[in-house]
PDB file of N, CA, C and O in Angstrom, chain B, residues numbered from 101:
ATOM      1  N   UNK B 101      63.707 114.345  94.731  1.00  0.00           N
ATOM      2  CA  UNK B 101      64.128 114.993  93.506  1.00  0.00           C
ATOM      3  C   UNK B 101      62.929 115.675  92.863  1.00  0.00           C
ATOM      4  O   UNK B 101      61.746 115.345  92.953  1.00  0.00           O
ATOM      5  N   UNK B 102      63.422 116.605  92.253  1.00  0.00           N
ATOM      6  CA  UNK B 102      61.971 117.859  91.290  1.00  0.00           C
ATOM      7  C   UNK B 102      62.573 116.701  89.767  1.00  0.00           C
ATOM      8  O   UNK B 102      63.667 116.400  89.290  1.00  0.00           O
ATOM      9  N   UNK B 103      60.849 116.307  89.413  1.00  0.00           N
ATOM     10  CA  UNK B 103      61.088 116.271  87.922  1.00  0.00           C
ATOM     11  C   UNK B 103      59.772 116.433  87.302  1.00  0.00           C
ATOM     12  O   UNK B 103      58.633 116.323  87.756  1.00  0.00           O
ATOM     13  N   UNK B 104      60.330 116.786  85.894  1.00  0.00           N
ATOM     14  CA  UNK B 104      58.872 116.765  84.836  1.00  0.00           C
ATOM     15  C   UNK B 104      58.975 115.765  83.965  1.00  0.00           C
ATOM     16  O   UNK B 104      60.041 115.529  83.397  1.00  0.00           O
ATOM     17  N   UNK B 105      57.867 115.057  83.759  1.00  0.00           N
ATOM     18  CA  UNK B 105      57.323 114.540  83.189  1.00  0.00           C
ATOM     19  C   UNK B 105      56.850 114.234  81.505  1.00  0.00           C
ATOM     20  O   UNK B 105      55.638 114.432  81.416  1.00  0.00           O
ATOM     21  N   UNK B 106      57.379 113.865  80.330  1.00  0.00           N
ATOM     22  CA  UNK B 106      57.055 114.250  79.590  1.00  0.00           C
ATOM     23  C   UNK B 106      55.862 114.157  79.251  1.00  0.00           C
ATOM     24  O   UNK B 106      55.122 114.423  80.198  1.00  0.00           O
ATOM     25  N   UNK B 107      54.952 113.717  77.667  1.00  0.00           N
ATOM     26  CA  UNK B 107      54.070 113.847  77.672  1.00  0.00           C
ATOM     27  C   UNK B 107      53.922 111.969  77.383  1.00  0.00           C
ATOM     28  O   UNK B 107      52.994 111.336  77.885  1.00  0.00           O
ATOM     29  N   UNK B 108      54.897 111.372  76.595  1.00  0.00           N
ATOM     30  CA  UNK B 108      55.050 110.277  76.985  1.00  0.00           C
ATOM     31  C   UNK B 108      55.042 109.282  77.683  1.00  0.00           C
ATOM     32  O   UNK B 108      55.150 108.123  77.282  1.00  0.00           O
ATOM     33  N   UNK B 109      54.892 109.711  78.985  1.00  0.00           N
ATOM     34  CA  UNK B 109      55.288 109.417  79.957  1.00  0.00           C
ATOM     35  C   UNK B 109      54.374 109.038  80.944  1.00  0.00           C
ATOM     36  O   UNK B 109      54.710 109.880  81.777  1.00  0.00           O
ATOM     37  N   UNK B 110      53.267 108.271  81.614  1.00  0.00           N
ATOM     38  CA  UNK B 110      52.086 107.871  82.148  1.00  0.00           C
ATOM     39  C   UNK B 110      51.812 108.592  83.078  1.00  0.00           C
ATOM     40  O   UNK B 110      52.801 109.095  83.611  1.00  0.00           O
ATOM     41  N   UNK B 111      50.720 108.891  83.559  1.00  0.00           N
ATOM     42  CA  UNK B 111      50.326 109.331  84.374  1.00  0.00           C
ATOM     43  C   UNK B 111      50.263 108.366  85.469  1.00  0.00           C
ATOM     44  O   UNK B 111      50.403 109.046  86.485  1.00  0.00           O
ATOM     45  N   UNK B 112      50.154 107.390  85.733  1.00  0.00           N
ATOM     46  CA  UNK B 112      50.683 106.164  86.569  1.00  0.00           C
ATOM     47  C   UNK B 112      51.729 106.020  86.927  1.00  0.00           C
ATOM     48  O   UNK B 112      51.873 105.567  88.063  1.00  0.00           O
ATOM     49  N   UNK B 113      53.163 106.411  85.945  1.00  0.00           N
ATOM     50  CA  UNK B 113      54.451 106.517  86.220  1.00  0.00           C
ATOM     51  C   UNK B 113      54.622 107.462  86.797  1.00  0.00           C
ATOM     52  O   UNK B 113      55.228 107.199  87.836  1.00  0.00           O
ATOM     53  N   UNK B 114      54.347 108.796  86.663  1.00  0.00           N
ATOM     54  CA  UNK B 114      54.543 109.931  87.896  1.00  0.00           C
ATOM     55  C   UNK B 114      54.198 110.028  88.946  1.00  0.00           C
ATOM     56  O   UNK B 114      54.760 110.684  89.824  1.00  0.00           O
ATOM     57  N   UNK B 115      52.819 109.142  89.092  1.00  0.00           N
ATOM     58  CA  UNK B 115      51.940 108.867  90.449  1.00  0.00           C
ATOM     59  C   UNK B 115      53.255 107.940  90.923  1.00  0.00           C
ATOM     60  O   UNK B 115      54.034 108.536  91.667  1.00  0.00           O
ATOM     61  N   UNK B 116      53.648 106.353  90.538  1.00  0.00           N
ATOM     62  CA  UNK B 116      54.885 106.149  91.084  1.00  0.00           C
ATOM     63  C   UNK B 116      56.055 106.519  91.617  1.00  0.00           C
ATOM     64  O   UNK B 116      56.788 105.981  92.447  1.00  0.00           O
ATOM     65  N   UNK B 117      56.148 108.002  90.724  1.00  0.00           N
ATOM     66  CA  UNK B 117      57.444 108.436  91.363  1.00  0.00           C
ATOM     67  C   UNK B 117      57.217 109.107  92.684  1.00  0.00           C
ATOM     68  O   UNK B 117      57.964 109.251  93.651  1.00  0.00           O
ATOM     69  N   UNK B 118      55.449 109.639  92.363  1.00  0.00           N
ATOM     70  CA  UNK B 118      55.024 110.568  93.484  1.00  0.00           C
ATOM     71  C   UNK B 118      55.027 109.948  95.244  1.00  0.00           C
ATOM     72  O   UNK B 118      55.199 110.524  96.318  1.00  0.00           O
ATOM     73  N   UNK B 119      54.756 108.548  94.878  1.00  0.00           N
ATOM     74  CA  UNK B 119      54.558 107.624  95.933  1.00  0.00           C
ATOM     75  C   UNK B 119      56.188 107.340  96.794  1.00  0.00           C
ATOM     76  O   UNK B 119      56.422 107.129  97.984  1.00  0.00           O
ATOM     77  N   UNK B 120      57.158 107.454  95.534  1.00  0.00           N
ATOM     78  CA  UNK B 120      58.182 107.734  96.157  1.00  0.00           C
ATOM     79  C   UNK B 120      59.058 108.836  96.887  1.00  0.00           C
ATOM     80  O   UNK B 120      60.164 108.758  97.421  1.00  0.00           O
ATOM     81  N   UNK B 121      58.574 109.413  96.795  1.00  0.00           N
ATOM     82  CA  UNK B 121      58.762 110.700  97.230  1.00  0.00           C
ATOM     83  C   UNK B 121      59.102 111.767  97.244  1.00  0.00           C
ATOM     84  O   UNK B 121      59.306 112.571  98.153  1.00  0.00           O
ATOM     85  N   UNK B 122      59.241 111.842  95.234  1.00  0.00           N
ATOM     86  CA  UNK B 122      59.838 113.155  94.484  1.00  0.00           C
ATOM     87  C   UNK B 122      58.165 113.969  94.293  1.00  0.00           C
ATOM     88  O   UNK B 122      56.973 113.784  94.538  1.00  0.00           O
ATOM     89  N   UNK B 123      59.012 114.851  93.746  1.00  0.00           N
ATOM     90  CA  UNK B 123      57.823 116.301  93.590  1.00  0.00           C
ATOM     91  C   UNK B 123      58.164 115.929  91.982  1.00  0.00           C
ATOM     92  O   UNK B 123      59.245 115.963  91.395  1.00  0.00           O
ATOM     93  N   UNK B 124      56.800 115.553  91.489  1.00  0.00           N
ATOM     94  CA  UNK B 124      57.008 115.833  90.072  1.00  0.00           C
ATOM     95  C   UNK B 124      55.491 116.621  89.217  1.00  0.00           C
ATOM     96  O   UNK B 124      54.266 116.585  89.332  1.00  0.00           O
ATOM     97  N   UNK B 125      56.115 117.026  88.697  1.00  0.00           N
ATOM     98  CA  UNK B 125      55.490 117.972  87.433  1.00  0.00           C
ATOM     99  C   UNK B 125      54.868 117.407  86.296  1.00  0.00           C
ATOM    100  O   UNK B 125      55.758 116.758  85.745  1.00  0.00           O
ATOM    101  N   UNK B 126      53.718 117.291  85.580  1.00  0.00           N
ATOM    102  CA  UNK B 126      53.700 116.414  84.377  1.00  0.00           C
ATOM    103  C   UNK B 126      53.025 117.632  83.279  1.00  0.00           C
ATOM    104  O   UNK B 126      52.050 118.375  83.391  1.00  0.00           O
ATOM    105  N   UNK B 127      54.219 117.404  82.005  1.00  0.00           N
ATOM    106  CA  UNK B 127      54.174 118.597  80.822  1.00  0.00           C
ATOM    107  C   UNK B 127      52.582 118.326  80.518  1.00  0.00           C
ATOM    108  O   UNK B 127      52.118 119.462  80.421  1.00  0.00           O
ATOM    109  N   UNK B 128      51.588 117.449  80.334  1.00  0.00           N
ATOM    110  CA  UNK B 128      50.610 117.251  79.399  1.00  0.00           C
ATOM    111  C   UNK B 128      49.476 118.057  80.629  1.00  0.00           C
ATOM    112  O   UNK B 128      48.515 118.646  80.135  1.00  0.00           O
ATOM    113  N   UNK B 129      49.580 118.065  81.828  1.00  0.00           N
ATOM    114  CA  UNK B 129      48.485 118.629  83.113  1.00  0.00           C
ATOM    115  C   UNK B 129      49.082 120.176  83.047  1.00  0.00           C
ATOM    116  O   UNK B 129      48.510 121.026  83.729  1.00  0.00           O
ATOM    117  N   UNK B 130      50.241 120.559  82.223  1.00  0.00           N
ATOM    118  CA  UNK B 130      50.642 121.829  82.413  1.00  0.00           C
ATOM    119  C   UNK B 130      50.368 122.549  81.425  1.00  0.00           C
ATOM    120  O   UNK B 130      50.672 123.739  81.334  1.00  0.00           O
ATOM    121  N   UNK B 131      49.581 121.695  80.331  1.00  0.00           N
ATOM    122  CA  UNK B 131      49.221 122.497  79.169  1.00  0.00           C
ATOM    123  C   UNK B 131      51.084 122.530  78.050  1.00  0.00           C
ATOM    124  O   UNK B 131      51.457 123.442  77.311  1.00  0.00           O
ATOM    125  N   UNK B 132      51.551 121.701  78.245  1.00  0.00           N
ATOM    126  CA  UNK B 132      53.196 121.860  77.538  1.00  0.00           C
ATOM    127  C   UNK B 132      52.849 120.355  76.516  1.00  0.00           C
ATOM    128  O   UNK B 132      53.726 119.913  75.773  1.00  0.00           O
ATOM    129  N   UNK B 133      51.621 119.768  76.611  1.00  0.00           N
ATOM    130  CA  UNK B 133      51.331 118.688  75.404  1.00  0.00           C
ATOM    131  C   UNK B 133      51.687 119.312  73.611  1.00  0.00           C
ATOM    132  O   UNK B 133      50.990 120.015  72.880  1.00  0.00           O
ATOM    133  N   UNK B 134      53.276 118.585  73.347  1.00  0.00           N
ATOM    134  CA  UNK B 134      53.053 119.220  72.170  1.00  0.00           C
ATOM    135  C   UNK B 134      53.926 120.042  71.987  1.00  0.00           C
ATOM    136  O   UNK B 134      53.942 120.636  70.909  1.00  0.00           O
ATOM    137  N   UNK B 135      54.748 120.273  72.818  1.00  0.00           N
ATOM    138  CA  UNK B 135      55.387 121.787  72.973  1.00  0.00           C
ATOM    139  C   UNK B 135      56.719 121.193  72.713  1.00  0.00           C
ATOM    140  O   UNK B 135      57.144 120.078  73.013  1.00  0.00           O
ATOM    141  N   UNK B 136      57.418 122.406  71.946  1.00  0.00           N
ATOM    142  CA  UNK B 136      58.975 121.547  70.955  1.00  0.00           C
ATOM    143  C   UNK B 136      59.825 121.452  72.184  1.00  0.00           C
ATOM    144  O   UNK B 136      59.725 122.147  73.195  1.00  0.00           O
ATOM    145  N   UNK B 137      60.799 120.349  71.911  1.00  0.00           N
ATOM    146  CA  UNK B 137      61.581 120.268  73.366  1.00  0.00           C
ATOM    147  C   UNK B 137      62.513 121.165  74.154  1.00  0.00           C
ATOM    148  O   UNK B 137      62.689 121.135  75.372  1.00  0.00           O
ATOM    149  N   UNK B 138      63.279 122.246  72.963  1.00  0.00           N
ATOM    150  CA  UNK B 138      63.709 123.082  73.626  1.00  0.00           C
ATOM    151  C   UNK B 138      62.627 123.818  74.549  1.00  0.00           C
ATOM    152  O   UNK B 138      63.265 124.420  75.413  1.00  0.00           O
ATOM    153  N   UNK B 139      61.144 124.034  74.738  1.00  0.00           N
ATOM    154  CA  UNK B 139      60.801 124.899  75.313  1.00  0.00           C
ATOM    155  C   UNK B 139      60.326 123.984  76.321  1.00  0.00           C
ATOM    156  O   UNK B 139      59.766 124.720  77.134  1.00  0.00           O
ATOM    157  N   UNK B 140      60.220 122.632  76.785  1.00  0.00           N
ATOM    158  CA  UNK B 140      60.056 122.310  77.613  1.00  0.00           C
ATOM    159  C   UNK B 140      61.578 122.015  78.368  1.00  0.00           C
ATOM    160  O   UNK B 140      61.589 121.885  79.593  1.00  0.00           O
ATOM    161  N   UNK B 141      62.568 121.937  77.765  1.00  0.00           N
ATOM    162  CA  UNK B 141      63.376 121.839  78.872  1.00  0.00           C
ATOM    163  C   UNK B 141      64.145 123.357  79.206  1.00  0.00           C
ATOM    164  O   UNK B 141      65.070 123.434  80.014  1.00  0.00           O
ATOM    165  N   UNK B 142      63.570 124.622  78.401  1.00  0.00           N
ATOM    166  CA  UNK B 142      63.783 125.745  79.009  1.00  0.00           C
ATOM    167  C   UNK B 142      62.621 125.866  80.591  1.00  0.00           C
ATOM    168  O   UNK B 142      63.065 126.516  81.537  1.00  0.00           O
ATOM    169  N   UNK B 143      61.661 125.421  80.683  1.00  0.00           N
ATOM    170  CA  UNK B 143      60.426 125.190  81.280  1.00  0.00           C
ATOM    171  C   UNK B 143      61.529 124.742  82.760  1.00  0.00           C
ATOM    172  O   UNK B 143      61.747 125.388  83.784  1.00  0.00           O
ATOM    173  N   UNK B 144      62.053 123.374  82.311  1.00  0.00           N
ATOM    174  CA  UNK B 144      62.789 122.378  83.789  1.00  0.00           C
ATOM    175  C   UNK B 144      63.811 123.060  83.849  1.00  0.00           C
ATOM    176  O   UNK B 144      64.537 122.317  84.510  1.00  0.00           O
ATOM    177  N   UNK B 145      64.494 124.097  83.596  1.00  0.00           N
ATOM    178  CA  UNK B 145      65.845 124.987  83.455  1.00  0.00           C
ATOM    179  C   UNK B 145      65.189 126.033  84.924  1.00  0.00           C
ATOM    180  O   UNK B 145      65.761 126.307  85.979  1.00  0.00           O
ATOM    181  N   UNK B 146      63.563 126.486  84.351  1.00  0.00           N
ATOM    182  CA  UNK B 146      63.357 127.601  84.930  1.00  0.00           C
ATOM    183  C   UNK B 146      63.036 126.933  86.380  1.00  0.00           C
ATOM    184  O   UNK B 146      63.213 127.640  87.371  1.00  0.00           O
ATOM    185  N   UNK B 147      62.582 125.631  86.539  1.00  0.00           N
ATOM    186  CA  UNK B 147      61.704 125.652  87.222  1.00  0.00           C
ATOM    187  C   UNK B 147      63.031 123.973  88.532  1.00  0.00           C
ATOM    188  O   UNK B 147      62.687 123.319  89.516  1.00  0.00           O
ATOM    189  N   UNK B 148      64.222 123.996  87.851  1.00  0.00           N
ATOM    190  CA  UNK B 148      65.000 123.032  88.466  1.00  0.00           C
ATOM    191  C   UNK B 148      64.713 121.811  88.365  1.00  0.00           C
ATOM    192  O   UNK B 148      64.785 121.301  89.483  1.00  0.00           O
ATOM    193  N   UNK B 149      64.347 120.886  87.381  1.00  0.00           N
ATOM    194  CA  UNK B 149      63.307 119.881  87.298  1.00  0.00           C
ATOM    195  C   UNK B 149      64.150 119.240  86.340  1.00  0.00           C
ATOM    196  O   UNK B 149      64.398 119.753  85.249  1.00  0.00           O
ATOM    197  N   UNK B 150      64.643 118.027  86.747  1.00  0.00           N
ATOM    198  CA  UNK B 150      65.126 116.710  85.832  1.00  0.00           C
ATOM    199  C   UNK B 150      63.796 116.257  84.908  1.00  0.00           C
ATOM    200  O   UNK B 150      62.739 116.037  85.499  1.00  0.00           O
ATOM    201  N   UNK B 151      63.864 116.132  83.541  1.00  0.00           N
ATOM    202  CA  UNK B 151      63.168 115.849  82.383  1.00  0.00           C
ATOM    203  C   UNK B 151      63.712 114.549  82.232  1.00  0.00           C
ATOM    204  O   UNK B 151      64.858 114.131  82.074  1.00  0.00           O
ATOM    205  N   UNK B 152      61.821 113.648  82.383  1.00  0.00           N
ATOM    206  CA  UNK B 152      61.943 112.511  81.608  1.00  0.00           C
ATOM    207  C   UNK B 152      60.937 112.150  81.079  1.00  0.00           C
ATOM    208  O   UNK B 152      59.771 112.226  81.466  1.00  0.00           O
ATOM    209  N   UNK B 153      61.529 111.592  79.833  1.00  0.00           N
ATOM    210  CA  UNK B 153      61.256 111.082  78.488  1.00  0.00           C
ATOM    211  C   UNK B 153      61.533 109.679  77.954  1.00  0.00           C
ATOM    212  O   UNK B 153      62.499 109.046  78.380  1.00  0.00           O
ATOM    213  N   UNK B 154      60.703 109.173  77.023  1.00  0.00           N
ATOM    214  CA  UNK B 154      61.028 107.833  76.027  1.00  0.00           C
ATOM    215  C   UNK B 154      61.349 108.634  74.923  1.00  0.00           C
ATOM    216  O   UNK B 154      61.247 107.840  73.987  1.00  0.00           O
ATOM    217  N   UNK B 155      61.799 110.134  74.276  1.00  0.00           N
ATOM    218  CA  UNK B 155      62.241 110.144  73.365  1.00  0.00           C
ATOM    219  C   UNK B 155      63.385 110.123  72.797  1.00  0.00           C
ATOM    220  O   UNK B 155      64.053 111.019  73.313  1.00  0.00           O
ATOM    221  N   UNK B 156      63.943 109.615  72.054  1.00  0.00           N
ATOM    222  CA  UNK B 156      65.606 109.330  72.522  1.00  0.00           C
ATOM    223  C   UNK B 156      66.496 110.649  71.606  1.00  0.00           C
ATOM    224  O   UNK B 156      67.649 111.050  71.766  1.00  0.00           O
ATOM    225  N   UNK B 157      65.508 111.060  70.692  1.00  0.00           N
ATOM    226  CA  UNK B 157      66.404 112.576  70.687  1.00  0.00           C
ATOM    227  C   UNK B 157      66.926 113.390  71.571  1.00  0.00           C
ATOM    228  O   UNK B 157      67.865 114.144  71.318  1.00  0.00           O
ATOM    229  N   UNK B 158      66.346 113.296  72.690  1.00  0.00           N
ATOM    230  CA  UNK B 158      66.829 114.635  73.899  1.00  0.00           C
ATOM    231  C   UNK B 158      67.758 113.531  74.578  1.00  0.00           C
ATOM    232  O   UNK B 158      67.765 113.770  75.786  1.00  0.00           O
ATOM    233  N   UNK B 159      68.590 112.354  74.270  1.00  0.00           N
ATOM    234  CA  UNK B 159      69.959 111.696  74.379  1.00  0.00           C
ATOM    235  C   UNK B 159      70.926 111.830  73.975  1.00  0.00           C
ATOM    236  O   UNK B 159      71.935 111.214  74.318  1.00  0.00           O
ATOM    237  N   UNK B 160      70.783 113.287  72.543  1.00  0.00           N
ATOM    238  CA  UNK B 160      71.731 113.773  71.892  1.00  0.00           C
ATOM    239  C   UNK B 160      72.617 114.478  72.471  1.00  0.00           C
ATOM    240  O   UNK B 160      72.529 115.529  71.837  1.00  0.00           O
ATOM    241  N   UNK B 161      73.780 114.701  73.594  1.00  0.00           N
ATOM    242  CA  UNK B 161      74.733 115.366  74.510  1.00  0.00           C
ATOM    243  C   UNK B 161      75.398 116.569  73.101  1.00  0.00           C
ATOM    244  O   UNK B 161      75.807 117.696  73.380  1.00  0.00           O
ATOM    245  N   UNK B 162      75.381 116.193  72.118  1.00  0.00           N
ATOM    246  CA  UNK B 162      75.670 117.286  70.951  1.00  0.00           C
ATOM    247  C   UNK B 162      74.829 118.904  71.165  1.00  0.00           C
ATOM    248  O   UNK B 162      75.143 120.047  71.497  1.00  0.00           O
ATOM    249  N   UNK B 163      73.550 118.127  70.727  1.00  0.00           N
ATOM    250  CA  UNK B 163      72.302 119.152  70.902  1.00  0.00           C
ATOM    251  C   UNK B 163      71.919 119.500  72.045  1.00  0.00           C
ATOM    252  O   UNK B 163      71.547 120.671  72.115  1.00  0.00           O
ATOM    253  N   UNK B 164      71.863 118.706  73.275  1.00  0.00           N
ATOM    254  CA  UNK B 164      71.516 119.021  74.380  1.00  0.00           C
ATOM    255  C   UNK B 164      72.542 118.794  75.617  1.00  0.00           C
ATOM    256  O   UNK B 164      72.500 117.776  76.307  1.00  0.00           O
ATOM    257  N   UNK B 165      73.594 119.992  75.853  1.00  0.00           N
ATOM    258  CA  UNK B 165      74.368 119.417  76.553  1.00  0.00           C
ATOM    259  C   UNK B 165      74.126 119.600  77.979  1.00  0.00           C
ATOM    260  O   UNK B 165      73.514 120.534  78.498  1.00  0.00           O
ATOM    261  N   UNK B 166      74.764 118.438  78.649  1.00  0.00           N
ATOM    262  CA  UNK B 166      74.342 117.910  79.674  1.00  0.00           C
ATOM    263  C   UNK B 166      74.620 119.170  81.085  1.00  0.00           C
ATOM    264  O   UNK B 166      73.854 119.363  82.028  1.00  0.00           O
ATOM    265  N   UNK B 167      75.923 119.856  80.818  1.00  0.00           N
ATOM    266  CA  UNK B 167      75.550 121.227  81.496  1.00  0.00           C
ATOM    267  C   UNK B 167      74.896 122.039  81.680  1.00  0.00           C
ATOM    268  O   UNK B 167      74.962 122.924  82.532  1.00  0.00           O
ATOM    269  N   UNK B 168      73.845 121.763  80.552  1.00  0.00           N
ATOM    270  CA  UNK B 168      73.221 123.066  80.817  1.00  0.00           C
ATOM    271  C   UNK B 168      71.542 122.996  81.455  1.00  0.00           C
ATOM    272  O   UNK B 168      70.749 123.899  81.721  1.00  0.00           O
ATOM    273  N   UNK B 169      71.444 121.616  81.546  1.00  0.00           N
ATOM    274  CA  UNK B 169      70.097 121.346  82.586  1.00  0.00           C
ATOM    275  C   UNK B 169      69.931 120.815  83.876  1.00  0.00           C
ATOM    276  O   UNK B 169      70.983 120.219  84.108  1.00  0.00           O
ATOM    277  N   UNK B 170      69.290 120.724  84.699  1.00  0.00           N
ATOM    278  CA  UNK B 170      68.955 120.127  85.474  1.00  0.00           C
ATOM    279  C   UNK B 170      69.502 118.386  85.844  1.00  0.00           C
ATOM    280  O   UNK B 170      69.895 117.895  86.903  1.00  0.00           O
ATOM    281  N   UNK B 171      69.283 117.672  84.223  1.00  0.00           N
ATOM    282  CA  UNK B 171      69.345 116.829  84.211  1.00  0.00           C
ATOM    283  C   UNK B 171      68.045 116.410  82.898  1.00  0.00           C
ATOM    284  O   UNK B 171      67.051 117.123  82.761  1.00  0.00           O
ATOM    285  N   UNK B 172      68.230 115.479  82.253  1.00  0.00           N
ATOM    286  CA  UNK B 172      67.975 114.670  80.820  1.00  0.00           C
ATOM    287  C   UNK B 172      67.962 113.135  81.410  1.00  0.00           C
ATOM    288  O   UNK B 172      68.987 112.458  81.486  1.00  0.00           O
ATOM    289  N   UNK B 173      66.704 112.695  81.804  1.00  0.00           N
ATOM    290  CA  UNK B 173      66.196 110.774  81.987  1.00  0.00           C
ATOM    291  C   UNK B 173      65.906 110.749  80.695  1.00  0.00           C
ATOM    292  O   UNK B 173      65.001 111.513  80.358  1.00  0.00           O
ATOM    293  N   UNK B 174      66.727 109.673  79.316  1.00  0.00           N
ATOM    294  CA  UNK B 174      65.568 109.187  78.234  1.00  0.00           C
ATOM    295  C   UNK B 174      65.778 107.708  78.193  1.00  0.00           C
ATOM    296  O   UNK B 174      66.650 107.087  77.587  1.00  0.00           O
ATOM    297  N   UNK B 175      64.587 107.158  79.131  1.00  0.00           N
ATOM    298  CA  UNK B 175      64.075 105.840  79.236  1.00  0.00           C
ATOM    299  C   UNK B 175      64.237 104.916  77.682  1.00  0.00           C
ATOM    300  O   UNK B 175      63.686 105.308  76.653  1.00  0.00           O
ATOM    301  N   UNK B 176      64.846 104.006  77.727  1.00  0.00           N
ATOM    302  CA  UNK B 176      64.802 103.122  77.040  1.00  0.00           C
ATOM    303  C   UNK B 176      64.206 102.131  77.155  1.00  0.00           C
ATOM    304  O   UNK B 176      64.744 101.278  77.861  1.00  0.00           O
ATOM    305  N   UNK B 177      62.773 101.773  76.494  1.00  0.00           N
ATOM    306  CA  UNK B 177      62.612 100.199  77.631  1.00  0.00           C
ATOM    307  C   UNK B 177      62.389  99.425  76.448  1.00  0.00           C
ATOM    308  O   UNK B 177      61.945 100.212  75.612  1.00  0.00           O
ATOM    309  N   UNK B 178      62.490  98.092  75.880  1.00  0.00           N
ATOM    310  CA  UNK B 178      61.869  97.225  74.680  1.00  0.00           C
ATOM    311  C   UNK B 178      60.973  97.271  75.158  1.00  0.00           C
ATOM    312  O   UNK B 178      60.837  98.464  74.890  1.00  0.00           O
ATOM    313  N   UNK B 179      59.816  96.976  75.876  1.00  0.00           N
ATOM    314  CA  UNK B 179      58.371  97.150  76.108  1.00  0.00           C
ATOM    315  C   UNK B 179      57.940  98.366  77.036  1.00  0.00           C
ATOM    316  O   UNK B 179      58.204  98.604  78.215  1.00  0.00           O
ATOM    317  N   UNK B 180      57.228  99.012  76.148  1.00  0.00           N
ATOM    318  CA  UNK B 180      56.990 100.954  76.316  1.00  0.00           C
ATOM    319  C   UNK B 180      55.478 100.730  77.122  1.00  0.00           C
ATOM    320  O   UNK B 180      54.942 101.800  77.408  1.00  0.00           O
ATOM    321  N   UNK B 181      54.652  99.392  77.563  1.00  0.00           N
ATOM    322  CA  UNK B 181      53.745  99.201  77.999  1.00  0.00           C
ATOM    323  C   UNK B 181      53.501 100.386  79.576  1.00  0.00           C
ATOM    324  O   UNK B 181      54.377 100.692  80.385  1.00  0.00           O
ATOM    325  N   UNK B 182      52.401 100.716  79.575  1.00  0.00           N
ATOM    326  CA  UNK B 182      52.318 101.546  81.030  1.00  0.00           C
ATOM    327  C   UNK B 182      53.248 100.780  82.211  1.00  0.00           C
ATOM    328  O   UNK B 182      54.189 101.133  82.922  1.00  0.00           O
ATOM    329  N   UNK B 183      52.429  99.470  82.023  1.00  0.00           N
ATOM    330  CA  UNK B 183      52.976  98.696  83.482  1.00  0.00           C
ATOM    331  C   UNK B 183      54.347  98.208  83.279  1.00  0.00           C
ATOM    332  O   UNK B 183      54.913  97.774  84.283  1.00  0.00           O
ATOM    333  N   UNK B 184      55.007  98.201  82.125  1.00  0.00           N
ATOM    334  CA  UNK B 184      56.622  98.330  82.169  1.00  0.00           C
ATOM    335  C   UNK B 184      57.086  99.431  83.001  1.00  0.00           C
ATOM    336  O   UNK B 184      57.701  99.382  84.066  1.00  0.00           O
ATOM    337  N   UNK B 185      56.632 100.566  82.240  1.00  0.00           N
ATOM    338  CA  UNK B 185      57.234 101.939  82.998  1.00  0.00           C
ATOM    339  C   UNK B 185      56.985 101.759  84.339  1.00  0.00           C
ATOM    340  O   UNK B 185      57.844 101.557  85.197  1.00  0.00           O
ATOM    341  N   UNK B 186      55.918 101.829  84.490  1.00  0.00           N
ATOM    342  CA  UNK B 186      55.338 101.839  86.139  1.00  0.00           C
ATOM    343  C   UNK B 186      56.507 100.737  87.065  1.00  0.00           C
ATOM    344  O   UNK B 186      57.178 101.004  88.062  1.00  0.00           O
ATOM    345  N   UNK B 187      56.405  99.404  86.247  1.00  0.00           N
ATOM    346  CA  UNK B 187      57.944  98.672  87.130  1.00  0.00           C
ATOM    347  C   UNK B 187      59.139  99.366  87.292  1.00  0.00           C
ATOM    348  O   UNK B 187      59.701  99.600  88.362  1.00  0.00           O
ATOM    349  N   UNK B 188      59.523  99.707  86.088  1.00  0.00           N
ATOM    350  CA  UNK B 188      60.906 100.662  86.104  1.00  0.00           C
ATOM    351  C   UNK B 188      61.386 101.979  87.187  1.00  0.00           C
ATOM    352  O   UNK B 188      62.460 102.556  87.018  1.00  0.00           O
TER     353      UNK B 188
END
């Protein structure tokens, strides 16, 4: 699977996904640190790339509907620790 990365999102945890064997992208190595979310998920629109995130605004199917991307991951975890994510 193609995904990006938010900025949230570890650099350890993408190396994980990398080990698994998706192609992923990370917004903060792309210079997108910071950048409002519509323009990063116009970014995974352009570029075919499932977006994931711990922010749970981009879970809003109102504001962001689910047709019209790639795909929307927003991780929920009670412990946001690196090595949580990295298990997950």
């Amino acid at each position: 699977m193609r995904f990006k990365t938010d900025e949230n999102i570890s650099k350890s945890a993408a190396d994980a996904l990398r080990a698994a064997g998706h192609d992923v992208a990370e917004a903060l190595s792309e210079g997108l640190g910071g950048a409002e979310d519509p323009k990063l998920l116009s970014v995974c629109v352009t570029e075919a790339r499932v977006f994931i995130t711990l922010d749970k605004g981009l879970g809003d199917i109102r504001a962001y509907q689910p047709s019209q991307y790639p795909g929307i991951i927003v991780l929920r975890l009670r412990d946001q620790r690196v090595q949580s994510l990295v298990a997950l």
